[in-house]
C-alpha positions, 0 to 999 in steps of 0.5 A, spaced: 449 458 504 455 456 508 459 461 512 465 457 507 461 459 502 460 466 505 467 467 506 469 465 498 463 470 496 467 475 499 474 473 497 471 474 490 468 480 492 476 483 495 479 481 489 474 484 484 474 491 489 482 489 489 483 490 481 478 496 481 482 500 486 489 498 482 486 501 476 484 508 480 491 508 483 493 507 476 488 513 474 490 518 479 498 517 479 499 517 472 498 524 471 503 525 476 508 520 473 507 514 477 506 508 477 500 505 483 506 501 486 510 506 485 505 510 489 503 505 494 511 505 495 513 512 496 505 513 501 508 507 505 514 511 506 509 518 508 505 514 513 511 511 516 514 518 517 521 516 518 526 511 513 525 504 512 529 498 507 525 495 502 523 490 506 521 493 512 516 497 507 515 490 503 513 487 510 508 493 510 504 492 504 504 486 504 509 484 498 516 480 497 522 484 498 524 483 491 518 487 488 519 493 493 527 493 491 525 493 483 520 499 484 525 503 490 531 502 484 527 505 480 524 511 484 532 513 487 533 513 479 528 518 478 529 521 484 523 521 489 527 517 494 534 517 497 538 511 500 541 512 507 545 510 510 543 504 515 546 504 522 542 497 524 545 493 517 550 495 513 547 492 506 541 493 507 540 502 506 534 506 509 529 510 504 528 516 505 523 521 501 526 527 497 523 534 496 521 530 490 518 524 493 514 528 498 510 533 493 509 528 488 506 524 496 502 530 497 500 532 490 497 524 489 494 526 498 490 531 494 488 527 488 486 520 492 482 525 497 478 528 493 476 521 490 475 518 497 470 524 499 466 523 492 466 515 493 465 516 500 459 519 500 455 514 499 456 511 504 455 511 513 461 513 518 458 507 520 458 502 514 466 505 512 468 502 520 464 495 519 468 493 514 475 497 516 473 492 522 470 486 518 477 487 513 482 487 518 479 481 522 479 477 516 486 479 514 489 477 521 484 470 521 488 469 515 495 470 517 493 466 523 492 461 519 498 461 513 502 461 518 499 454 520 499 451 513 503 446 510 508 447 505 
């Protein structure tokens, strides 16, 4: 078999794993009252440990800036977020956790780890950083590539 071939197994394999993952993200949050957007928007905040705007956090998940607006609006409505001011760019507010957000991020931390640690057991130290490696190789040859592609 090609490595074409190969490489189009895998992308199906990332897709199916993908929509695996969407549908757990969807199971741990919804006893918590968000969304697995919404979760995946408010964790991005967690690890970056300082505000960012929607499109710095949309450059960081990978989505378009209009997404992350849409879920942020809804997350200062109910009060997970805060809008601050934005020394660099006076239309473009930073987001910033409240209280709220930051029990509900540690609330969900405690419920993905205890997922993690039960998946994970199946696997090697090993295995889990091979395809860490394999899947952020992959990520950066595409992105090399796109960047080339005729629109």
């Amino acid at each position: 078999m090609s490595k074409a071939n190969r490489l189009l197994e895998l992308t199906i394999e990332c897709n199916r794993v993908t929509s695996q993952l969407q549908s757990v993200g969807e199971e741990l949050g919804r006893g918590i009252g968000l969304s697995a957007a919404r979760w995946q928007v408010l964790g991005t905040l967690d690890r970056a440990g300082r505000p960012l705007t929607a499109a710095d956090i949309a450059r960081r998940m990978g989505l378009r800036r209009q997404s992350v607006r849409y879920l942020a609006k809804e997350l200062l409505a109910d009060g997970n977020l805060e809008a601050v001011d934005n020394p660099d760019h006076k239309s473009a507010n930073l987001l910033r956790l409240t209280t709220a957000g930051v029990r509900r991020v540690q609330r969900l931390a405690r419920r993905q780890n205890d997922w993690a640690e039960q998946v994970g057991s199946r696997f090697s130290k090993q295995e889990l950083t091979q395809a860490l490696e394999l899947l952020r190789h992959l990520h950066a040859a595409i992105e090399q590539h796109d960047q080339r592609v005729v629109k």
